[in-house]
LOVEXKE-815151 format. One record per residue (C-alpha): x, y, z; residue number from 0. Coordinates in pm, 1 decimal. Example, Ala and Ser with C-alpha at 12.3 -4.5 7.8 and 13.67 -1.06 7.14 Angstrom:
% residues 2
+----------+----------+----------+-----+
:       px :       py :       pz : num :
+----------+----------+----------+-----+
:   1230.0 :   -450.0 :    780.0 :   0 :
:   1367.0 :   -106.0 :    714.0 :   1 :
+----------+----------+----------+-----+
This chain:
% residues 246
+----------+----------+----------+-----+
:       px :       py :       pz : num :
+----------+----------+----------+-----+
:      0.0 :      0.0 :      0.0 :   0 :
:     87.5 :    356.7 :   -108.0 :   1 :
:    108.3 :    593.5 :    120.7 :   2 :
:    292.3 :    987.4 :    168.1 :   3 :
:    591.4 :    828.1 :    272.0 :   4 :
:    672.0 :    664.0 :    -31.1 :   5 :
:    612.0 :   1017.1 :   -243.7 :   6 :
:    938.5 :   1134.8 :   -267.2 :   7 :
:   1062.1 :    791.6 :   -352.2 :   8 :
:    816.6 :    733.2 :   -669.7 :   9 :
:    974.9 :   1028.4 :   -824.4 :  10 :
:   1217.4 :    894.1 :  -1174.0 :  11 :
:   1118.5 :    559.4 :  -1030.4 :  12 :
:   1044.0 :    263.9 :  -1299.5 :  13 :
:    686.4 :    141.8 :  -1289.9 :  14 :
:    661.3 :   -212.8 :  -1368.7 :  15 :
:    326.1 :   -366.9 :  -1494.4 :  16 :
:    170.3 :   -691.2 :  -1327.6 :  17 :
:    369.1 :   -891.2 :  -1585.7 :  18 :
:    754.9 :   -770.6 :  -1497.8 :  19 :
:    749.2 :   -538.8 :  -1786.6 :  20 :
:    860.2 :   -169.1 :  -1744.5 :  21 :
:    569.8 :     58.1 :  -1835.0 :  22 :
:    733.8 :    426.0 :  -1799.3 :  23 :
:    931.0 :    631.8 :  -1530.4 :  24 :
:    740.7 :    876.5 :  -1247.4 :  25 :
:    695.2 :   1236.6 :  -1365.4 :  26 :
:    450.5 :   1321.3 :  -1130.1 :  27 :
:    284.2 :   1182.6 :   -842.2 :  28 :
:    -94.7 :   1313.0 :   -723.5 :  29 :
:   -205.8 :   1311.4 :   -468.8 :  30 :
:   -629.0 :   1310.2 :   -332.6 :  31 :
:   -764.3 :   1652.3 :   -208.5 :  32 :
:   -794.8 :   1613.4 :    195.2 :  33 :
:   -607.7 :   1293.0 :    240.9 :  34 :
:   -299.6 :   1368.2 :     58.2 :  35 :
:   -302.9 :    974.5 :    -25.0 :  36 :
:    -52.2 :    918.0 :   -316.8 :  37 :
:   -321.8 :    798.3 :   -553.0 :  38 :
:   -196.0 :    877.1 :   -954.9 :  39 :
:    130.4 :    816.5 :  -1100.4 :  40 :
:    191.9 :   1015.2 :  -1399.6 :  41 :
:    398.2 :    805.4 :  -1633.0 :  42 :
:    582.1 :    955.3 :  -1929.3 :  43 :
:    549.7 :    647.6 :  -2200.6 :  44 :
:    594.9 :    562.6 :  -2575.0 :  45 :
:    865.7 :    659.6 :  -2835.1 :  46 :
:   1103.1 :    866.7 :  -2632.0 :  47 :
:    896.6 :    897.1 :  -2318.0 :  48 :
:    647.3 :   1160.8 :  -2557.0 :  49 :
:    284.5 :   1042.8 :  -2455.8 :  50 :
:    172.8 :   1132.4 :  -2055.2 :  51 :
:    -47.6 :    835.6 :  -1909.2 :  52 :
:   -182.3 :    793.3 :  -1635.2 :  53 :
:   -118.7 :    495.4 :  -1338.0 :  54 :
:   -296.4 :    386.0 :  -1025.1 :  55 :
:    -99.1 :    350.1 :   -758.5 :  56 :
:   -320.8 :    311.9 :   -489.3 :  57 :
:   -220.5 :    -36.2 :   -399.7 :  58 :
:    175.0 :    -41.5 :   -591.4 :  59 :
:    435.4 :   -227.6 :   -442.2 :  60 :
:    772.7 :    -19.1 :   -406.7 :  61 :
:   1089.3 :   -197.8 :   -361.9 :  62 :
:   1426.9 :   -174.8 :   -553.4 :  63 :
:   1362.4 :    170.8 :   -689.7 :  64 :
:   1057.9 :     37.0 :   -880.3 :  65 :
:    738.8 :     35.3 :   -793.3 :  66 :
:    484.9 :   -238.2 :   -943.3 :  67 :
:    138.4 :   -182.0 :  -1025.7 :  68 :
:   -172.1 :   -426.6 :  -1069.6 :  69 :
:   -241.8 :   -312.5 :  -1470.8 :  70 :
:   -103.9 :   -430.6 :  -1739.3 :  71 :
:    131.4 :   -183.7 :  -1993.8 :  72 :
:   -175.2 :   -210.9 :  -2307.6 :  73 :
:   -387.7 :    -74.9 :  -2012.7 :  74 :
:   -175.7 :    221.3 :  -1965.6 :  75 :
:   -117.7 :    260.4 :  -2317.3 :  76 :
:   -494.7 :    277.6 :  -2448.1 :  77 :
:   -541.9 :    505.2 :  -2065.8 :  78 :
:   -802.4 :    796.9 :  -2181.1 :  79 :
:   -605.5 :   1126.2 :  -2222.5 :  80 :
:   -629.2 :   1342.5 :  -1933.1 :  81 :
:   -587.6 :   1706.9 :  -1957.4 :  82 :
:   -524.3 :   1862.8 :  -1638.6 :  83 :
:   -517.0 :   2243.6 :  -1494.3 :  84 :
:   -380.5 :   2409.1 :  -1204.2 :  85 :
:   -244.3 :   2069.5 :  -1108.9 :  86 :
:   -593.9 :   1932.1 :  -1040.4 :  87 :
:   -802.8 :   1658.5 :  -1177.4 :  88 :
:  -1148.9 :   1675.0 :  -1230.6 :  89 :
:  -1387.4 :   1432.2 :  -1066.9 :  90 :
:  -1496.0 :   1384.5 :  -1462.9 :  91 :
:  -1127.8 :   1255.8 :  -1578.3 :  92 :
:  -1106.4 :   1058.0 :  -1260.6 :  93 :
:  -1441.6 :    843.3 :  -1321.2 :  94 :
:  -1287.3 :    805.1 :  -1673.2 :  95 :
:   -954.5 :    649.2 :  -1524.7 :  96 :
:  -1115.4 :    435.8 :  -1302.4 :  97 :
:  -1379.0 :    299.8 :  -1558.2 :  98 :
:  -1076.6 :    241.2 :  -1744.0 :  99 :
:   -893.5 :     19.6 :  -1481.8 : 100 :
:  -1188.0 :   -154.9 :  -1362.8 : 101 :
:  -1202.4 :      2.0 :  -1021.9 : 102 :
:  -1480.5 :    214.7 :   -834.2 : 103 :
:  -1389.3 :    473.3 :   -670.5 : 104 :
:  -1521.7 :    459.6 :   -273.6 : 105 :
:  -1650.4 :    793.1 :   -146.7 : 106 :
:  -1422.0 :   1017.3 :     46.7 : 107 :
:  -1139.8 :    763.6 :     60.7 : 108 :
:   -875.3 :    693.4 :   -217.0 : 109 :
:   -942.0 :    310.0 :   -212.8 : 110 :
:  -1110.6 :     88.8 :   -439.2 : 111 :
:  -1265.1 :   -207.7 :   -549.5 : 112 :
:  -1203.8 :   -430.2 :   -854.0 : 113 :
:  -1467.3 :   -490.7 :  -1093.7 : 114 :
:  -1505.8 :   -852.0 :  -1195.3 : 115 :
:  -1527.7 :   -979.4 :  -1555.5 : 116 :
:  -1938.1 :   -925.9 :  -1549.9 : 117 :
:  -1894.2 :   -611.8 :  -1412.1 : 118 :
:  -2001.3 :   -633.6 :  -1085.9 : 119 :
:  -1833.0 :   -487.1 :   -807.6 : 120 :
:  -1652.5 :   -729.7 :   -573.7 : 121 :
:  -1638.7 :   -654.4 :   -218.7 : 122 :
:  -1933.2 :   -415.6 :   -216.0 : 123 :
:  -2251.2 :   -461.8 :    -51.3 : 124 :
:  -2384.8 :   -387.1 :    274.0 : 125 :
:  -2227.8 :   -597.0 :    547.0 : 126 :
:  -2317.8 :   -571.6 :    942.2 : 127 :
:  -1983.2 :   -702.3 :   1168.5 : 128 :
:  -1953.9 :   -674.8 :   1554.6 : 129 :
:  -1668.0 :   -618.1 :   1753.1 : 130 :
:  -1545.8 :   -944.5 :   2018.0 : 131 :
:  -1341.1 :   -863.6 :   2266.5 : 132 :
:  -1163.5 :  -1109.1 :   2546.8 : 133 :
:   -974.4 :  -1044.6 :   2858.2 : 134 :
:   -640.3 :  -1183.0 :   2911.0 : 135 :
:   -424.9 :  -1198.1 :   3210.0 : 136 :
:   -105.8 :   -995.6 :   3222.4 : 137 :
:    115.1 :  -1167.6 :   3472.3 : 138 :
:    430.9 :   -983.0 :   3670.1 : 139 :
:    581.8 :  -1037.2 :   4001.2 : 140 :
:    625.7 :   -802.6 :   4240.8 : 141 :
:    853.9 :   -787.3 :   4568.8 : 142 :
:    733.7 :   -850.2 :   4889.1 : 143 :
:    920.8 :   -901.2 :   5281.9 : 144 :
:    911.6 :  -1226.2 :   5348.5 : 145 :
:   1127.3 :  -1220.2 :   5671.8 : 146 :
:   1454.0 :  -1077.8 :   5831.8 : 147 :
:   1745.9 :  -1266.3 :   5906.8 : 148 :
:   2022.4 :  -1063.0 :   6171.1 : 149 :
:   2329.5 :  -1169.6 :   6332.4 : 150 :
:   2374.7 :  -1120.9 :   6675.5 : 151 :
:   2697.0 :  -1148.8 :   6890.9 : 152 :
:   2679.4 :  -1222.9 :   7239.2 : 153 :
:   2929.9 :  -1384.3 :   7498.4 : 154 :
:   2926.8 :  -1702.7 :   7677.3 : 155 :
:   3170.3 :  -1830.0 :   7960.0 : 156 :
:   3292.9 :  -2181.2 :   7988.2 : 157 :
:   3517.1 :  -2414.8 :   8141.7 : 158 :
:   3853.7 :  -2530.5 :   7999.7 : 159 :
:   4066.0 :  -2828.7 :   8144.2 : 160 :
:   4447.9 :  -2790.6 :   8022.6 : 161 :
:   4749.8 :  -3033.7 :   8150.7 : 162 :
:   5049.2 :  -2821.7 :   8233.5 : 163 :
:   5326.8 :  -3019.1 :   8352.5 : 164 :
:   5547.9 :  -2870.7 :   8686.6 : 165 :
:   5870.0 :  -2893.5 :   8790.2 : 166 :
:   5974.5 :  -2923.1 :   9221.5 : 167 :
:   6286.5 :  -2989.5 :   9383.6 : 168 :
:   6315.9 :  -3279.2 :   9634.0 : 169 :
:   6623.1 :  -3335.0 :   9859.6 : 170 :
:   6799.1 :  -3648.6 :   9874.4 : 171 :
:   7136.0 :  -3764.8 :  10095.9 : 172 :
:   7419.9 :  -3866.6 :   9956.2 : 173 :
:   7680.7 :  -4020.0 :  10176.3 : 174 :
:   8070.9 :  -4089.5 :  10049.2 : 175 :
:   8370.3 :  -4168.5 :  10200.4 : 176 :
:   8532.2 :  -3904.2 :  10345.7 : 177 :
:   8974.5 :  -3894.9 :  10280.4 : 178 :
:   9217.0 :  -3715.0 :  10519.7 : 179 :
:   9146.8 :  -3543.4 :  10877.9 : 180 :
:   8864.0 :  -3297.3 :  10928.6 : 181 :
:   8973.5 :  -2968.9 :  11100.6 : 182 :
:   8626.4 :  -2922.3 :  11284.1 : 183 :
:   8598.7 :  -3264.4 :  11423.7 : 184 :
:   8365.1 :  -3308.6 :  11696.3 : 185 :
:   8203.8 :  -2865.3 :  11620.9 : 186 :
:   7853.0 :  -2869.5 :  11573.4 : 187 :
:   7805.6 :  -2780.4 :  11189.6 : 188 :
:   7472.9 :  -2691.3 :  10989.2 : 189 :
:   7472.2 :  -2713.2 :  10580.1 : 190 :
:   7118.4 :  -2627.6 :  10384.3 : 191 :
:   6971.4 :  -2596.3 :  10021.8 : 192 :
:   6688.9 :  -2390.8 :   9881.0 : 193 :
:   6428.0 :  -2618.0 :   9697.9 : 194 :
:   6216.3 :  -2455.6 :   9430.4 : 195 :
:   5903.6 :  -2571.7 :   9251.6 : 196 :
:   5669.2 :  -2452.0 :   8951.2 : 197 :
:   5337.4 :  -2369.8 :   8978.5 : 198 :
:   5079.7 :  -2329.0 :   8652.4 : 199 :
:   5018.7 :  -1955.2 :   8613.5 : 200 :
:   4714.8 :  -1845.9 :   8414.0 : 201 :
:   4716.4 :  -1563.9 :   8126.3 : 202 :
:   4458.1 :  -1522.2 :   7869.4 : 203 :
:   4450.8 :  -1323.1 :   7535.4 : 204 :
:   4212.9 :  -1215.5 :   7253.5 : 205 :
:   4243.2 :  -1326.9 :   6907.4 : 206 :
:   4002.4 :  -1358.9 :   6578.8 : 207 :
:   3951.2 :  -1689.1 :   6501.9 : 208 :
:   3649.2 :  -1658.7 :   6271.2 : 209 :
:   3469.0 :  -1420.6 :   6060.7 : 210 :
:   3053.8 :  -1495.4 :   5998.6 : 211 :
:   2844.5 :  -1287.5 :   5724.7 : 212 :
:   2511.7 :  -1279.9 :   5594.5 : 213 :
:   2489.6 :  -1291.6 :   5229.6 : 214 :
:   2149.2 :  -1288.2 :   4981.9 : 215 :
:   2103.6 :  -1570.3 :   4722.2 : 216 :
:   1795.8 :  -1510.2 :   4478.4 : 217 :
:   1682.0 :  -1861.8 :   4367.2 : 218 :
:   1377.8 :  -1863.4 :   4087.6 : 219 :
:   1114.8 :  -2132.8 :   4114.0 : 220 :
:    806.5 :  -2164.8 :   3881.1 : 221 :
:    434.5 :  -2096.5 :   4049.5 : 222 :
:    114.9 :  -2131.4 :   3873.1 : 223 :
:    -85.8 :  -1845.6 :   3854.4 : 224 :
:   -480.8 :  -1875.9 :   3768.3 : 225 :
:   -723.4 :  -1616.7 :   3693.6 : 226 :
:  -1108.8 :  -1601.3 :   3538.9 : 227 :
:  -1119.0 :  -1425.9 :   3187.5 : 228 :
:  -1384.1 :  -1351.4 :   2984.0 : 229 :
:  -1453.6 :  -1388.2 :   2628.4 : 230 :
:  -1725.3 :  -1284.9 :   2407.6 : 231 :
:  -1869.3 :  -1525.3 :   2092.6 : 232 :
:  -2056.3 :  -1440.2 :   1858.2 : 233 :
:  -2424.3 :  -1685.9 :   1773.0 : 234 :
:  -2609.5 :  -1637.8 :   1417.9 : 235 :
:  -2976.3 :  -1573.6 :   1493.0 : 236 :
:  -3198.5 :  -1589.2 :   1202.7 : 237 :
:  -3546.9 :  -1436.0 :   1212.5 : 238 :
:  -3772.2 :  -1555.7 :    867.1 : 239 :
:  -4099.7 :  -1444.0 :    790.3 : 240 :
:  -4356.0 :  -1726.2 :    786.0 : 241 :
:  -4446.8 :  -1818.7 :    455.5 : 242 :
:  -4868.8 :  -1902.8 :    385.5 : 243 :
:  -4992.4 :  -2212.8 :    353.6 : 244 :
:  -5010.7 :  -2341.7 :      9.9 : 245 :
+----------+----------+----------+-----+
């Protein structure tokens, strides 16, 4: 479908007939009063491009720098002349082309219908349609709090049971056999040694031994979700007169 965003486009463009065969190039493009729907292609044909015919392009195809049309290139050729003024076509020359092409024009729109080989208008008639709707459910997530999680330091006392081994001094006698003459014989005399022992002593000191953190892991899980919707249908009622009784 033609529409104004293709007008600048069409301009010098090649306009190819329903076959595959090159018709003309774009002169001219017009356009309908109101709309400003791209509806006429004029189309410079015949030896050296002399004769001016006119093309619907209504429903043309662009692509590749051609655009391709729904007529054939005898129906542009044997096209009723059209002489234009003011850069306007009468409603008169319009009716021609279309009669021409074997389309009828719609009122206030640039569309058309095809005429069939009987003449007849397809499409056309009076039709009566109704709208169905339905409802359909849009499903998202959203956050919510589920709970809180906190760590909390506190301190506890216990008991510890560590082995230290000590160390004492115990006296013992030693007697040997004494050589030579005392010079104190028979003077009272007193000799002594200090004992010593160990005894556990106690200290205590602070050191990190461990460092604890909470940390967030998002883990996805599929849930069903149901909800009512509603749908219209359509039914075919038909209402016929009686007929009499023969």
């Amino acid at each position: 479908m033609i529409d104004q965003t293709h007008v600048e486009a069409l301009y010098d463009c090649d306009v190819i007939d329903n076959r595959g065969e090159k018709i003309g190039s774009v002169k001219r493009v017009w356009l309908e009063d109101g709309t400003g729907r791209p509806m006429w292609a004029e189309v410079h044909t015949g030896l050296f491009g002399m004769k001016e015919s006119f093309v619907p392009i209504q429903q043309g195809q662009v692509a590749g720098g051609a655009i391709t049309v729904p007529v054939t290139k005898e129906q542009v050729k044997e096209s009723p002349s059209t002489h234009t003024s003011g850069d306007h076509m009468s409603d008169q020359e319009q009716e021609a082309l279309y009669r021409h092409y074997g389309m009828i024009p719609q009122a206030k729109t640039g569309e058309h219908d095809r005429l069939d080989g009987n003449g007849r208008q397809r499409g056309a008639g009076h039709a009566a349609e109704v709208t169905l709707s339905e409802e359909r459910l849009d499903v998202g997530t959203r956050s919510v709090e589920t709970g809180r999680v906190r760590l909390v330091k506190h301190t506890v006392t216990e008991q510890r049971n560590v082995t230290v081994p000590v160390t004492h001094e115990e006296v013992r006698v030693v007697r040997e056999p004494a050589e030579g003459s005392s010079g104190k014989a028979f003077a009272d005399e007193q000799a002594e040694v200090t004992l010593h022992r160990e005894e556990p002593v106690v200290q205590k000191r602070t050191e990190a031994v461990e460092r604890v953190r909470l940390e967030k892991d998002a883990v996805t899980e599929q849930k069903d979700v149901k909800g009512e919707v509603r749908k219209e249908r359509v039914e075919v009622e038909r209402h016929d007169e009686p007929r009499g009784r023969r």
